[in-house]
BADRENRO-60406 format. One record per residue (C-alpha): x, y, z; residue in three letters. Coordinates in steps of 0.5 Angstrom, whole numbers, padded with zeros to 4 digits, always signed. Layout:
XYZALA;...
// end
This chain:
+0013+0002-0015UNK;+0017+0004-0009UNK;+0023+0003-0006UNK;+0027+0006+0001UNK;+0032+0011+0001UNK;+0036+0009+0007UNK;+0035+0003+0011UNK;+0029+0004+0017UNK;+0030+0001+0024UNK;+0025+0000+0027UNK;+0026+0001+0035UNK;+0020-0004+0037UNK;+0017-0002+0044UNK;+0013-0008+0046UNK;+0005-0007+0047UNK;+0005-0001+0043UNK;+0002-0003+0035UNK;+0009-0005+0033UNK;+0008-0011+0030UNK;+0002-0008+0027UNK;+0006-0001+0025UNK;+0012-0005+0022UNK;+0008-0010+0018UNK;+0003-0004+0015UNK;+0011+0000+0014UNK;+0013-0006+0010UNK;+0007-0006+0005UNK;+0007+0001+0004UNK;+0015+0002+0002UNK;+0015-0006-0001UNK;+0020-0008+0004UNK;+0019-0015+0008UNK;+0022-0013+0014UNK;+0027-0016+0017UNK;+0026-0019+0024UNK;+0034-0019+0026UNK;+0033-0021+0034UNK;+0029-0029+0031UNK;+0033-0031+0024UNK;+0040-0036+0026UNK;+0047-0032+0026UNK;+0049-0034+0019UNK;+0042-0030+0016UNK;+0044-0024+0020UNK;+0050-0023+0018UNK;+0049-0025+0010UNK;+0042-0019+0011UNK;+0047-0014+0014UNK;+0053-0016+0009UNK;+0047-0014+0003UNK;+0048-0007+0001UNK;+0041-0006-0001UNK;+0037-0002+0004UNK;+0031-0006+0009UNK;+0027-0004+0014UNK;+0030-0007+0020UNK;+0026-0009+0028UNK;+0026-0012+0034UNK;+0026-0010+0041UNK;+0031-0007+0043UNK;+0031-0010+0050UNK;+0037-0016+0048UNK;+0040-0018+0043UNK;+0046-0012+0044UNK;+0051-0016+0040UNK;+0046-0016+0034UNK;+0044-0008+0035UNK;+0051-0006+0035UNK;+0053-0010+0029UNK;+0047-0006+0026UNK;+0047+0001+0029UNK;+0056+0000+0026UNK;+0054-0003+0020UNK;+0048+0004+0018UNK;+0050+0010+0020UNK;+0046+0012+0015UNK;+0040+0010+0017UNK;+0033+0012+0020UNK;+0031+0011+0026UNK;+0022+0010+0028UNK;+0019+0008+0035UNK;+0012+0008+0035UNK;+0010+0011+0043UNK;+0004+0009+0047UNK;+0000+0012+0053UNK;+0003+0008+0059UNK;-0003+0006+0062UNK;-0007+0004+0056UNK;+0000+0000+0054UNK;+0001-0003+0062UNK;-0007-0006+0062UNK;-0006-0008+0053UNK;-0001-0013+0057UNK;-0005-0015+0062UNK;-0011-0017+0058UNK;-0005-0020+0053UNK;-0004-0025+0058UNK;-0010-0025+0061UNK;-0011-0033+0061UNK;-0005-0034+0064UNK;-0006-0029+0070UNK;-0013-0032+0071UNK;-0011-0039+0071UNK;-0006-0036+0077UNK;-0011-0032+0081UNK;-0008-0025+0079UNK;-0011-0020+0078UNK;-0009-0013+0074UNK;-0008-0009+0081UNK;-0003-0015+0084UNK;+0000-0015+0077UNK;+0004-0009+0079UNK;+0007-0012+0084UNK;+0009-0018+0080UNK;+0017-0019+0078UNK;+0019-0019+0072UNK;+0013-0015+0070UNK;+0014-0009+0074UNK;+0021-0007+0071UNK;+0018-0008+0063UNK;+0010-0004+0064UNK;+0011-0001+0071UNK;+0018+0003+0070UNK;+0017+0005+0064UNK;+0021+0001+0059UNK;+0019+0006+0054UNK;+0024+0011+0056UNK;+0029+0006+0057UNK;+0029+0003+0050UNK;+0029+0011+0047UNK;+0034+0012+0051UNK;+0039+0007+0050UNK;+0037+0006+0043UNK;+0040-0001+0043UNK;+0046-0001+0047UNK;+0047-0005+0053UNK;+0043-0004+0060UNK;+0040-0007+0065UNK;+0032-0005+0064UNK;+0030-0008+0071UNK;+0034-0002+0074UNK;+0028+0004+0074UNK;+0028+0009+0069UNK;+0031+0016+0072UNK;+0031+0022+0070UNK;+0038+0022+0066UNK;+0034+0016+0062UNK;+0029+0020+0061UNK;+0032+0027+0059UNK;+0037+0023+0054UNK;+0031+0019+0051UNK;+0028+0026+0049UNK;+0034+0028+0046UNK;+0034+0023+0043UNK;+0028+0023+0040UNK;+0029+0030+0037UNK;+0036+0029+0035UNK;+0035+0021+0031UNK;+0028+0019+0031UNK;+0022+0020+0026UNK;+0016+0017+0031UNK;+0008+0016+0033UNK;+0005+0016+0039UNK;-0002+0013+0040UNK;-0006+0017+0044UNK;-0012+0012+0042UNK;-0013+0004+0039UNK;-0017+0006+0035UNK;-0013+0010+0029UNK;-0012+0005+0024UNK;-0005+0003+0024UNK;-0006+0004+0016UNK;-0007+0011+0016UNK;+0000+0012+0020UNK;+0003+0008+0016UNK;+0001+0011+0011UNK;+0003+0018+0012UNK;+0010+0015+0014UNK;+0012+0011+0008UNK;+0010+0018+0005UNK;+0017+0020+0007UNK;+0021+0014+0008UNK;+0020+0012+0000UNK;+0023+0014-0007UNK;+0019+0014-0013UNK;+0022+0009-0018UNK;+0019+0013-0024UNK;+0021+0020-0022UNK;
// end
């Protein structure tokens, strides 16, 4: 049996196995992971209150009120994003929403031009996530270069993180090899 050490919050970049990644993390380190973006105010606050460590995620993308209280309330606290090749994460989007485009008449090329979209696959709203680690910003402005050296200093100073090259890895043996660092043994 096994329990986390310290809190894990997971930085969820949408289109990139998160859901996938986190839900295997949980099973591995015997946690339920705590979507705190989609519970009420008040199971927030009572789950943030509650000393016991968690595995905590959400899309950083909104929500900053409930991304502050987090990142204040544990600083102990270890950062995970799972990272995904862009284009492979822009066309996963696509055939995603491929229903709703078809019956639009749209196809992937004339995606690119569509807002919202442009500023969530085009200008690469991974950057910006691991960049801003959950603080306010407008994430319809284009990522720039300070984003994008700021969120390297940021992976290599706060985060433990994946990149998907390919899909067809199984997330299992990611997670794995994550829950291997994350967890204690309670028997030694």
């Amino acid at each position: 049996m096994h329990s986390i050490r310290n809190d894990i919050i997971f930085f969820h970049i949408p289109k990139a196995a998160g859901t996938s990644f986190y839900r295997r993390l949980g099973k591995e380190l015997g946690a339920t992971p705590v979507l705190f973006r989609h519970v009420e105010e008040d199971a927030f606050l009572d789950r943030l209150a509650d000393p016991a460590p968690a595995l905590w995620t959400a899309h950083p993308s909104g929500g900053f009120d409930r991304w502050k209280k987090l990142l204040e309330s544990r600083p102990e606290a270890r950062f995970v994003t799972y990272l995904r090749e862009p284009v492979d994460r822009y066309v996963s989007e696509y055939f995603y929403k491929e229903t709703e485009y078809r019956e639009m008449g749209i196809a992937i090329e004339d995606t690119l031009d569509l807002d919202p979209l442009r500023h969530l696959l085009v200008d690469n709203l991974q950057t910006k996530i691991v960049a801003s680690m959950g603080q306010p910003r407008d994430y319809a402005a284009p990522a720039t270069q300070a984003d994008l050296d700021q969120a390297k200093a940021n992976l290599l100073r706060h985060f433990s993180f994946g990149w998907w090259k390919s899909m067809k890895k199984p997330t299992h043996a990611s997670c794995s090899h994550w829950a291997v660092r994350f967890i204690r043994s309670r028997s030694g």
